[in-house]
N, C-alpha and C positions, 0 to 999 in steps of 0.2 A: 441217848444214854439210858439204861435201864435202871442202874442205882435207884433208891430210894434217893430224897434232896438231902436229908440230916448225912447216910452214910455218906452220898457224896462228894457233899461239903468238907468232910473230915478225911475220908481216908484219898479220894484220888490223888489230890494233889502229893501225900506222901507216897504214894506208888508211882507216879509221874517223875519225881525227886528219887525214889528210891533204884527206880526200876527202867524210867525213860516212857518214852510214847509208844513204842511196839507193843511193852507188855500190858501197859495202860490199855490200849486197844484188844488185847486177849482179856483182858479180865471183864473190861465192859462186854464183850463179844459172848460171855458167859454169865453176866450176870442177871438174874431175873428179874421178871418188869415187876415188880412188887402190888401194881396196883390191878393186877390180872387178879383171877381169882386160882387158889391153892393146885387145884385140876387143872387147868388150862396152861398154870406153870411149868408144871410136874410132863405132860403132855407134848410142849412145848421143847423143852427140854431134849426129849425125846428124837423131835420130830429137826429141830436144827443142829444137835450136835455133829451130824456128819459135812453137811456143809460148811463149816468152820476153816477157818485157817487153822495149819499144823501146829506153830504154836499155842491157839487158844485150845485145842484137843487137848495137847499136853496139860493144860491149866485144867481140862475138867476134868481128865484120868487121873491126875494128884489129886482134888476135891475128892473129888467119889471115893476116893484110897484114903483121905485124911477122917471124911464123912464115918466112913463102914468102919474106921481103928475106933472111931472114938464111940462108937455105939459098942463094939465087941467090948471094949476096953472096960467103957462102963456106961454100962446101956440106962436111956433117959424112965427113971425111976418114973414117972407120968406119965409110957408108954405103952402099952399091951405088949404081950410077942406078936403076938399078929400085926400089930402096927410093924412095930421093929422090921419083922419078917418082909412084908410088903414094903418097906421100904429098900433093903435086900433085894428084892424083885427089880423094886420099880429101877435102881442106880444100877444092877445088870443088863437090863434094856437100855440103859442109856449109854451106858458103857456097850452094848454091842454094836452100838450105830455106827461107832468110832475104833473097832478093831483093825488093827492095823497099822495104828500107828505109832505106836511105840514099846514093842515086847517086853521090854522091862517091865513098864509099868504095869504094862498088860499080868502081867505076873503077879506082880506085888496086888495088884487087884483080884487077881484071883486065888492068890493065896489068902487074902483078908476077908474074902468073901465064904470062904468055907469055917469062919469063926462066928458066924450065926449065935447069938446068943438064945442059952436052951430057956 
């Protein structure tokens, strides 16, 4: 399980209850090992989203579309553009690894992605 122990503790079991064990297993399947360090996450990331199961796909192509609204929406006041911007980068590599599986989404990520904040 990659969780950190405090998140967990708290939220699996309400995803387990909410959601069942399938999607419990997507969300673990995407979640980062916290105690890696910030690069080798980020890297990471990158490097196993394509071997995934189609569900857990679907779970990161939502993150990365929820991730990229709430920066455009309203971008982290303690962040540079450059930060921001590389971040925009780095979740379109991530998101290209995993093309193909779901157009919709694929869309909605690329329509959020062109909202780059100036």
């Amino acid at each position: 399980m990659a969780c950190d122990d405090a998140l967990a503790r708290e939220v699996r079991p309400l995803i387990r209850e909410g959601f069942g064990d399938t999607v419990l297993a997507y969300v673990d399947a995407v979640t980062d090992n916290k105690t890696l360090p910030k690069g080798k996450r980020k890297r990471l990331q990158i490097e196993h989203a394509a071997p995934l199961p189609h569900g857990a796909e679907l779970v990161k192509l939502a993150d990365k579309i929820a991730n990229l609204r709430g920066m455009a929406d309203c971008p982290p006041t303690d962040w540079s553009h450059e930060r921001i911007a590389d971040y925009f980068k780095w979740a379109t590599a991530v998101v290209a690894s995993i093309r193909g599986t779901h157009s919709g989404l694929e869309a909605l990520f690329d329509a959020v992605h062109t909202r780059l904040p100036k």
